[in-house]
C-alpha positions in Angstrom: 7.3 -8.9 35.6 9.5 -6.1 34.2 8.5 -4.1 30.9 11.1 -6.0 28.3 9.4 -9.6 29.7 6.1 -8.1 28.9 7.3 -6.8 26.0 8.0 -10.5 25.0 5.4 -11.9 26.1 3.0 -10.3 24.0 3.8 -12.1 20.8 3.0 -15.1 22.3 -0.5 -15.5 21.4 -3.8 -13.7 22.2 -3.7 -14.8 26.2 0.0 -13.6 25.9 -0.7 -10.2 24.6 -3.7 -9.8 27.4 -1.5 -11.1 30.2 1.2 -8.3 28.9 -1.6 -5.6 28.4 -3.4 -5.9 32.0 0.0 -6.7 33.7 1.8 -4.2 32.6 -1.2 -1.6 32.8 0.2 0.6 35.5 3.7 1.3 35.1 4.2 0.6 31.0 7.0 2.2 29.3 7.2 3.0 25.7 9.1 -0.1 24.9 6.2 -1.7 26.2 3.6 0.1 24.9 5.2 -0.1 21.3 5.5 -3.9 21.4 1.7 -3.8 22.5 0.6 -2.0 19.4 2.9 -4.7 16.5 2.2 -7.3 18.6 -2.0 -6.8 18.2 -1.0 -5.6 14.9 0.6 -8.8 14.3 -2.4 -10.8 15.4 -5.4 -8.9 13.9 -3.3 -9.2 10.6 -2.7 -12.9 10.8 -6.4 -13.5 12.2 -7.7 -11.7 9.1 -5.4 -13.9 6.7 -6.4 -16.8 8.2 -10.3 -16.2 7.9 -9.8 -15.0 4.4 -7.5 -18.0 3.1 -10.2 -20.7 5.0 -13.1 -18.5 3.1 -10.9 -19.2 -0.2 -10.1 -23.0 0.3 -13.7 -23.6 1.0 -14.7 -22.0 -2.5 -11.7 -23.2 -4.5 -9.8 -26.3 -2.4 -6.8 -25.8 -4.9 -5.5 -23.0 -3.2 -4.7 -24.8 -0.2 -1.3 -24.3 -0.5 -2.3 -20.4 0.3 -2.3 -22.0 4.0 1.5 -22.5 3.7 1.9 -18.4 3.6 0.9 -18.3 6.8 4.1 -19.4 8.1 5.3 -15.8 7.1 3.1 -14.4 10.6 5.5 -16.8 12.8 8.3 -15.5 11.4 7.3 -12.1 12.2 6.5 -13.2 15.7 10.1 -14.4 16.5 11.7 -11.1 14.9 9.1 -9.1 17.1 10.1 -11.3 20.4 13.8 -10.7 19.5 13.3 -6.9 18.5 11.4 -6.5 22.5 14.5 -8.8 24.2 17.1 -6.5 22.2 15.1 -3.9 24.0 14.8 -1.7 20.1 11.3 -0.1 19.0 11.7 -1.6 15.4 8.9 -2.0 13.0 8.3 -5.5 12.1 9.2 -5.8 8.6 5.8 -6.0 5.6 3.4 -4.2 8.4 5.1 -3.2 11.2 4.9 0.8 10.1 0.9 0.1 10.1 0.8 -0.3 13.3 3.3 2.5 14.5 0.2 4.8 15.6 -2.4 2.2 15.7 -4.3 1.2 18.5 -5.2 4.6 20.9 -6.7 2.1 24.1 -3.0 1.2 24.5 -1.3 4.2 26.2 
C-alpha cells in the first residue's frame, strides 16, 4: 500500500492505525508519519472521553446526554481521513496541535 492509503487508513480504528503503523514501518514518509501521530492522538483522546463520560453516567445517569458529544471524535476522524487523501499535514482542529510532536515510537 502506498504512504497516502496508509495515511488513511489510520483513522479507521485501532486495527486500522496498527495495520498503517507495521505496514508502513519501513519506508514511511512524513505524511505518513504525521497522520500516525493525530490519528493515535485522535484515539487516545476519544478513548479517554469515553471512559470518563461512562464513569460520569454511572454516578449521575442524567448526564447521559454527555454520550451525544462524542460524535464530535467522528467528525474529526473524516476531516483527518480527508486532510491524509488531500495529501496536507494539517492539524486536526480542537487537538490536533497536541499531537504535532507527540508520540517519539513513531519515526
Amino acid at each position: 500500500m502506498t504512504n497516502k492509503t496508509l495515511s488513511i487508513v489510520s483513522y479507521i480504528t485501532l486495527i486500522g492505525w496498527l495495520i498503517a503503523y507495521f505496514s508502513g514501518k519501513e519506508n514511511a514518509n512524513s505524511l505518513l508519519k504525521y497522520h500516525l501521530r493525530q490519528s493515535f492522538g485522535l484515539l487516545i483522546t476519544s478513548i479517554v472521553f469515553n471512559v470518563v463520560v461512562s464513569i460520569l453516567i454511572s454516578i449521575i445517569p442524567f448526564l447521559g446526554l454527555l454520550s451525544y458529544v462524542g460524535i464530535i471524535f467522528l467528525g474529526l476522524m473524516i476531516i483527518g481521513i480527508i486532510n491524509a487523501s488531500n495529501e496536507v499535514e494539517k492539524p486536526l482542529p480542537l487537538i490536533g496541535r497536541l499531537f504535532e510532536s507527540k508520540f517519539g515510537f513513531i519515526q
